[in-house]
N, C-alpha and C positions, 0 to 999 in steps of 0.2 A: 230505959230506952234513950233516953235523953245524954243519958252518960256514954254511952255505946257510940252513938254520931258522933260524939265528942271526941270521942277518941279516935274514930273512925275519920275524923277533917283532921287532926294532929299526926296520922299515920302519913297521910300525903304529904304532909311537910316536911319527913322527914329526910332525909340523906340518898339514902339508900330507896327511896321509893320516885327519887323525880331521877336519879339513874337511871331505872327500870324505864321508866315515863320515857326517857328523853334516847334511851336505845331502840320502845316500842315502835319510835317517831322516826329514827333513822331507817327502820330495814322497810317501815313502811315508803317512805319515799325513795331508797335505794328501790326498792321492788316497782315503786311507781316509774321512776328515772327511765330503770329498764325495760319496763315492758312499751314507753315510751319511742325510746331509741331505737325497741326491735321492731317495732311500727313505723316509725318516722323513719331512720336511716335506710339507706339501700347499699346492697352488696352485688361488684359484676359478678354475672355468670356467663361461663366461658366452654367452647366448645373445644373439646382436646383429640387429637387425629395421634396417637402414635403408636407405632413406627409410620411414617410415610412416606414413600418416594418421589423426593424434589427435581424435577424436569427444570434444567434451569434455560433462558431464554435462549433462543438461537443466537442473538448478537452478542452473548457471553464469551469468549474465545479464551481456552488456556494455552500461554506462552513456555512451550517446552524445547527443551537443547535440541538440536537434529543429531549432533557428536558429543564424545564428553571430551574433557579439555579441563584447563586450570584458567579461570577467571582470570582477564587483563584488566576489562575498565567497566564497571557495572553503570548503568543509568536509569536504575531500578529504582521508583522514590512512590508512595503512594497518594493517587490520586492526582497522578501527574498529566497533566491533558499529551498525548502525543499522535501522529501520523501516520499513516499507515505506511510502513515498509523504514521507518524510524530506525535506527540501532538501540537497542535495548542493553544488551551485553557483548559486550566483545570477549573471546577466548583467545588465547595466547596462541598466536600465527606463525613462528620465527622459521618454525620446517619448511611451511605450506609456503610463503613468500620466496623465500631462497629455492625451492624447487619450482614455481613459478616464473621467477625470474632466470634460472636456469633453461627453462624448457624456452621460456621466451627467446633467448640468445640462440640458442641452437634453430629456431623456427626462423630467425633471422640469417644465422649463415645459411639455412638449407635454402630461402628462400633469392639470396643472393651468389647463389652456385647455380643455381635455376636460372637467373636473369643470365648472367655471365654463359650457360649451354644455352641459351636461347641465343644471345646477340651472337655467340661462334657460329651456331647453327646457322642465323641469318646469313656470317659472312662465309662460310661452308656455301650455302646454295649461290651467292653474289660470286664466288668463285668457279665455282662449277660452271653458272652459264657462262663467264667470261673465257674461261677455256675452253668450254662447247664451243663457243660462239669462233674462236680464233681456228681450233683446228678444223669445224665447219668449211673456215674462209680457208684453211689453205687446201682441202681435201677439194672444195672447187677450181680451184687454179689447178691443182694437178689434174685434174678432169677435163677442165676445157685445154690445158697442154696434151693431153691425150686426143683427146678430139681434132687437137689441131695435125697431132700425130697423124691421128686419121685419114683424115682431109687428105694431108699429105703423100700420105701412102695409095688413095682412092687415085688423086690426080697423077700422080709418076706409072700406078698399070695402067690407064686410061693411054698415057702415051706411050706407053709399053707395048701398047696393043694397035696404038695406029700404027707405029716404025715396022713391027710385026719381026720378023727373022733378024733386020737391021739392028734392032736394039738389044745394048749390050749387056752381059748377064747380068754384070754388076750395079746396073743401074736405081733396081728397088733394094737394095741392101741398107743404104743409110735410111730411108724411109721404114721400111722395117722392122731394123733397130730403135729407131726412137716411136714406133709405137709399144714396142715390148716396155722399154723401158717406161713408160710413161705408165703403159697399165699395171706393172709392178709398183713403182710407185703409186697407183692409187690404191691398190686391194692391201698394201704396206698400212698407208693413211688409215684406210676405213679399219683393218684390224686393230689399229693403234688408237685408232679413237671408240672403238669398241672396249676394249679393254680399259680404257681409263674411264669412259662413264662408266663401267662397272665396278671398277674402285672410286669414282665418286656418290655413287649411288651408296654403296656399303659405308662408307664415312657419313655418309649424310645419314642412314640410318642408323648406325652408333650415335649416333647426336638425338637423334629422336628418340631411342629408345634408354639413352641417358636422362633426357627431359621428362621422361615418364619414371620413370625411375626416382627424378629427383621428384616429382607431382607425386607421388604417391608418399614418398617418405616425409612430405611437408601438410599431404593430409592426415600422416597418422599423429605426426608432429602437434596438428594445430587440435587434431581429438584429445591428445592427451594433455595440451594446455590449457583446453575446456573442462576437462576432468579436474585438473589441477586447480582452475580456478575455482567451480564451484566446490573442491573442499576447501579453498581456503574462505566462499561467501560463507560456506556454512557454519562457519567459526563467528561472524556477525550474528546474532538472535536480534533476528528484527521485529517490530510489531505487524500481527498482520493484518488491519484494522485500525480506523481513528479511531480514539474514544480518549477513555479513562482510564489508568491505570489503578485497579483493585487490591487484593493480598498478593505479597510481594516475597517469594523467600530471601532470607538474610544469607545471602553471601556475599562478599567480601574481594577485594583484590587478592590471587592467590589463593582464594579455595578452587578445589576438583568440584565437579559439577559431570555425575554419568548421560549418557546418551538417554532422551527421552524423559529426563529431571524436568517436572513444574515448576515453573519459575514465577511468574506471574499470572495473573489473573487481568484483563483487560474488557470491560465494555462500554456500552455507549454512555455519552456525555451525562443523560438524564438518568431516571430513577429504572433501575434493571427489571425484571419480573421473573417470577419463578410457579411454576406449577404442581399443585400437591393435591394427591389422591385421597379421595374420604369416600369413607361408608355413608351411604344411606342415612343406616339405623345409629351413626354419631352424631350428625347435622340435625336431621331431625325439623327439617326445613327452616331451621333458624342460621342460614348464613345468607347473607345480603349484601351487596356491592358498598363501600366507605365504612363499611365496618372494622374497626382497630386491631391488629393481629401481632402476632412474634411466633417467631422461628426459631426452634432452638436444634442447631446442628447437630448431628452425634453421628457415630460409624466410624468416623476418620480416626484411627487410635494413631497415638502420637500426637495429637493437635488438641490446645484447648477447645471446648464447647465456648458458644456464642450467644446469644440471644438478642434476633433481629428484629428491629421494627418495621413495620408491614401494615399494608391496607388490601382490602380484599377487592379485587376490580371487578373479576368475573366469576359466577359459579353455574356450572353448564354438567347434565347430564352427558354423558360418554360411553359407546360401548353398548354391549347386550347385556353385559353387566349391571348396569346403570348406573357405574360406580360416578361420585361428584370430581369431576374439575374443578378445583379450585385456584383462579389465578390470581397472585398476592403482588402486591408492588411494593417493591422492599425501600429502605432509606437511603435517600445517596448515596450515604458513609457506608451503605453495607459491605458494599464488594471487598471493602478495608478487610473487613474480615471473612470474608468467604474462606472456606478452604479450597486447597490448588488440586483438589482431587476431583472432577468431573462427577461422580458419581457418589452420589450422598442422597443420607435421610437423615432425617430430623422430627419431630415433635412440631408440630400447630396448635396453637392456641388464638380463636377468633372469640374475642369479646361479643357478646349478642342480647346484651340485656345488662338492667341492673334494679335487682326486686329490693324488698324488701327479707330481711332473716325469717319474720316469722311464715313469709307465702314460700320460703325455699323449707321450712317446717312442714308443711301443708302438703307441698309434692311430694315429699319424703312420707311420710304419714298415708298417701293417696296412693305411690308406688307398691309401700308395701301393703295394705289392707286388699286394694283392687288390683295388684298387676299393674304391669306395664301396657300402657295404651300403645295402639297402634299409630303408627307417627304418619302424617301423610309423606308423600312422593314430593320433594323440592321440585319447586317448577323450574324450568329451563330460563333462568333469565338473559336480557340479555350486556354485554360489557359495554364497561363505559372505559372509558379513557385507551382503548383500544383499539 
């Protein structure tokens, strides 16, 4: 027996036995380390919404061509503070100005043929009454020389008539004669001056109806320099709204650019928001106003994917559906990369905890043996920073 211990405390000494010893020791405190960690450490758990459809704010405005055209002078830079009605991009004008300034010259002489039948017109009618006026004056002389006629002629029967048989034939003959004559010449006058206001009347209406003529050719004139102008404003891409300039397309001096091409991305100064629809039974009433989120864009083929940082403002019941609002307030820098497409989804992901591994064990373990519990109704809360 004695011999047996003996050899039995010389076996522990050996080589080969305090290896054994000294690996029993390792996986025991590796085992302890770990079950350690899986109790002490925490892991976030995250609420994931996708596909979802991102409502982005109304102050968001995308900057698109009204024509296409070849790039002149771009002023495209991201995150560039600008003003509203700003030049953004100018397109290549060389047709639009030269037919501009064309139509201009021409609105100019029609508008100085206009002046020039006005001022004849004026001196047309300052004409007319001056010559009214003179044959007026002499168709009266010849009236009161008939009259005087008259007179003349009344007074010589008068004594015609008292001498009686005595007085001699030829006595009223010169009186007579010069009332004939006298009333010829007046009904001579009045036809003559009948006749020429009717030829100034018709000159004076060629003159007006010139002036109209010219009025009307200088209204189509000045429609179709209006025309003119706003194609050549619409060659300017202006901003239409203060703010911030956001995603920005790369073009160039010299690149073509089609009608209705996104060009920019612009809104306000501060941090933009964007609204994302969530189920119910994904929330699971664990989303809360300051809690840390990301966006990750997708849909837009052709364009890199993003992933945005974001905070969660508001989460509101919506609808008969009762589907969640969720409103996210993105990072300054985001609009940098928005895409220039209006209408995108994207992936959410809102931080809402952070357990420990072995209680997210435990749920997983509780899911499957019991079912999935029924999740309450998120309450309607209400936004802050709103």
């Amino acid at each position: 027996m004695l011999m047996a211990c003996a050899h039995t405390r010389s076996s522990w000494k050996s080589p080969r036995s305090r290896w054994v010893l000294v690996g029993v020791l390792l996986v025991v405190g590796g085992l302890g380390a770990w079950g350690a960690w899986r109790m002490l450490t925490r892991t976030a758990v995250y609420v994931v919404a996708s596909p979802t459809s991102l409502t982005v704010d109304p102050a968001i405005q995308f900057v698109a061509t009204p024509v296409a055209g070849q790039v002149s002078v771009t002023h495209l830079q991201v995150g560039r503070e600008v003003q509203a009605g700003e030049v953004l991009v100018e397109l290549d004008s060389t047709d639009q100005r030269l037919q501009v300034e064309e139509e201009r010259q021409r609105l100019l002489a029609l508008e100085a043929h206009r002046t020039a039948r006005h001022q004849e017109g004026t001196a047309l009618e300052a004409a007319w009454h001056a010559t009214a006026q003179g044959a007026q004056a002499t168709l009266d002389e010849a009236r009161a020389r008939h009259h005087d006629a008259v007179v003349a002629l009344q007074a010589a029967q008068e004594k015609a008539q008292r001498l009686g048989p005595l007085a001699p034939l030829t006595a009223l003959l010169p009186q007579q004669t010069a009332v004939d004559t006298t009333r010829l010449a007046v009904q001579r006058l009045e036809h003559a001056q009948q006749v020429h206001a009717a030829e100034w009347r018709a000159r004076l209406a060629q003159a007006q109806r010139e002036a109209v003529v010219l009025d009307g050719d200088i209204a189509i004139a000045t429609a179709h320099l209006a025309r003119l102008a706003h194609a050549l404003e619409a060659r300017h891409l202006r901003a239409p709204m203060a703010g911030r300039l956001g995603a920005v397309a790369l073009v160039q001096p010299g690149a073509f650019v089609h009608e209705g091409e996104r060009l920019a991305v612009i809104g306000p100064s501060e941090a933009p928001r964007v609204t994302a629809e969530v189920a119910p039974a994904v929330a699971r009433g664990r989303l809360r106003p300051g809690q840390p989120a990301w966006l990750r864009i997708t849909g837009v083929p052709g364009t890199p994917s993003w992933s945005l940082a974001a905070t969660v403002m508001q989460v509101a019941v919506a609808g008969q559906e009762e589907r969640l609002h969720v409103v996210l307030r993105l990072a300054p820098n985001a609009l940098a990369h928005w895409p220039l497409q209006p209408g995108v989804t994207g992936t959410m992901a809102v931080e809402v905890e952070w357990v420990a591994p072995v209680t997210l064990v435990v749920r997983a373990l509780r899911q499957r043996l019991w079912g999935h519990t029924r999740a309450p109704t998120p309450p309607n809360l209400p936004g802050e920073g709103l």
